[in-house]
C-alpha positions in Angstrom: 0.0 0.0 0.0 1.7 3.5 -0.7 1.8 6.0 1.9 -0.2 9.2 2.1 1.8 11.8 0.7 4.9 11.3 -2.3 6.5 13.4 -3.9 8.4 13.0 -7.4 11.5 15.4 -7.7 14.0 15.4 -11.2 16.8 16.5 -9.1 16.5 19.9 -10.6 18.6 22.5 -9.4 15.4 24.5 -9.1 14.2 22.1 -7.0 17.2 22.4 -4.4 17.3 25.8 -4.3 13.8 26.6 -3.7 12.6 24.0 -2.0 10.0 22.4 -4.3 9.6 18.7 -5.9 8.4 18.3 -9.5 5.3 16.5 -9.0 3.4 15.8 -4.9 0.6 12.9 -5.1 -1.6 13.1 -2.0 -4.3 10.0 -1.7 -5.7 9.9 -5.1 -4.7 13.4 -5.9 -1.1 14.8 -8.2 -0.7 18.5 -8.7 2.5 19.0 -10.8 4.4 22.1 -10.3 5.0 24.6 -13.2 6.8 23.1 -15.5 8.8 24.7 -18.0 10.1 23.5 -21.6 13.2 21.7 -21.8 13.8 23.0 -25.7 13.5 26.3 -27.1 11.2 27.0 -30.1 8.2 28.8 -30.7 5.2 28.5 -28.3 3.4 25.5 -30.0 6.8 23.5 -29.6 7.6 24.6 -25.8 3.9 24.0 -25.2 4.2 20.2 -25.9 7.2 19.7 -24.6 6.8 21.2 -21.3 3.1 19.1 -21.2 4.6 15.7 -21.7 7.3 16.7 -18.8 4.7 17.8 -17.0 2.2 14.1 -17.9 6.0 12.3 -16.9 5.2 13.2 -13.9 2.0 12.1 -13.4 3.0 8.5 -15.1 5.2 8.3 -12.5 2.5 8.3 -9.9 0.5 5.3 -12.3 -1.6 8.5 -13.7 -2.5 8.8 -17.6 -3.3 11.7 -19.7 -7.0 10.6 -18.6 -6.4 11.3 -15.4 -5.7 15.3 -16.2 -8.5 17.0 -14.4 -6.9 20.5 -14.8 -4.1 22.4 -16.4 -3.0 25.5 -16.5 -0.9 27.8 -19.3 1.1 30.5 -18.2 2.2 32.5 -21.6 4.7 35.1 -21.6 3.2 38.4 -22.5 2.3 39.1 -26.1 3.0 35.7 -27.2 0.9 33.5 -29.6 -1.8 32.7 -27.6 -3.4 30.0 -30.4 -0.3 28.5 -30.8 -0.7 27.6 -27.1 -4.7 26.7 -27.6 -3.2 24.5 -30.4 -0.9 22.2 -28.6 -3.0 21.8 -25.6 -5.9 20.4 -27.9 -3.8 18.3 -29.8 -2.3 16.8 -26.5 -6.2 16.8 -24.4 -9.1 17.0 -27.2 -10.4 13.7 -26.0 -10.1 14.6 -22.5 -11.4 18.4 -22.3 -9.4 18.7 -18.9 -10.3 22.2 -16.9 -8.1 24.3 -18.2 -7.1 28.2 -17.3 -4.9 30.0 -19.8 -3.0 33.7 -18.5 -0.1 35.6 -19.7 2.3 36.4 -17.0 5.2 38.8 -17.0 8.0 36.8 -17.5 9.6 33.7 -16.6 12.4 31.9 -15.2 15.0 31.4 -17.2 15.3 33.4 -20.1 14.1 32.3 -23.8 10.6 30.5 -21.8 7.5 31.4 -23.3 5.3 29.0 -21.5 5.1 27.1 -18.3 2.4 24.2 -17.2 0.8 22.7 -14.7 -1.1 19.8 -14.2 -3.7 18.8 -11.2 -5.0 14.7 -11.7 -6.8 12.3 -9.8 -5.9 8.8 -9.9 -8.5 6.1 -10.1 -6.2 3.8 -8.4 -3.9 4.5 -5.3 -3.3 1.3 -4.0 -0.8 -1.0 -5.1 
């Protein structure tokens, strides 16, 4: 049987410094911290990427894209907007997760258009 609380943390030096894990599964719930691309690109691209780092973490908790019950887009400000809309309904048309969509002043570190976050609930939490 797995505890009450894990967490899931990439060892990011993010992570370390401010005291944060990637990814915290409580009972049936995951809430996945922003997430921010890996690659550079336009805001389709860094979309997609930094959603499937983001659904990595909640595989890791036995989750599936299914199990997205909200996400959230954070876009740089002025950026492309639809490219964003785009990649988020290529990646969850079928599921039609909540979703909430803002632009935000900036990000860390530089060339970041977009950051993610995730919230699922698991169907399963017992082993």
């Amino acid at each position: 049987m797995r505890s009450e609380r894990e967490v899931f943390r990439t060892g990011g030096g993010a992570e370390d410094l401010a005291g944060y894990a990637r990814a915290v599964r409580t009972g049936s719930w995951v809430s996945v911290s922003g997430t921010a691309p890996a690659s550079r690109g336009g805001v389709r691209e860094q979309t997609l990427d930094a959603f499937r780092l983001a659904l990595d973490a909640v595989e890791h908790f036995g989750g599936t894209i299914e199990s997205v019950a909200r996400t959230r887009v954070f876009l740089a400000a002025g950026c492309d907007w639809q490219g964003a809309a785009e990649a988020h309904r290529e990646l969850f048309g079928n599921v039609t997760p909540a979703n909430t969509t803002l632009f935000v002043a900036g990000f860390i570190p530089d060339g970041v258009l977009v950051e993610v976050e995730i919230d699922a609930v698991l169907s399963v939490v017992d082993d």
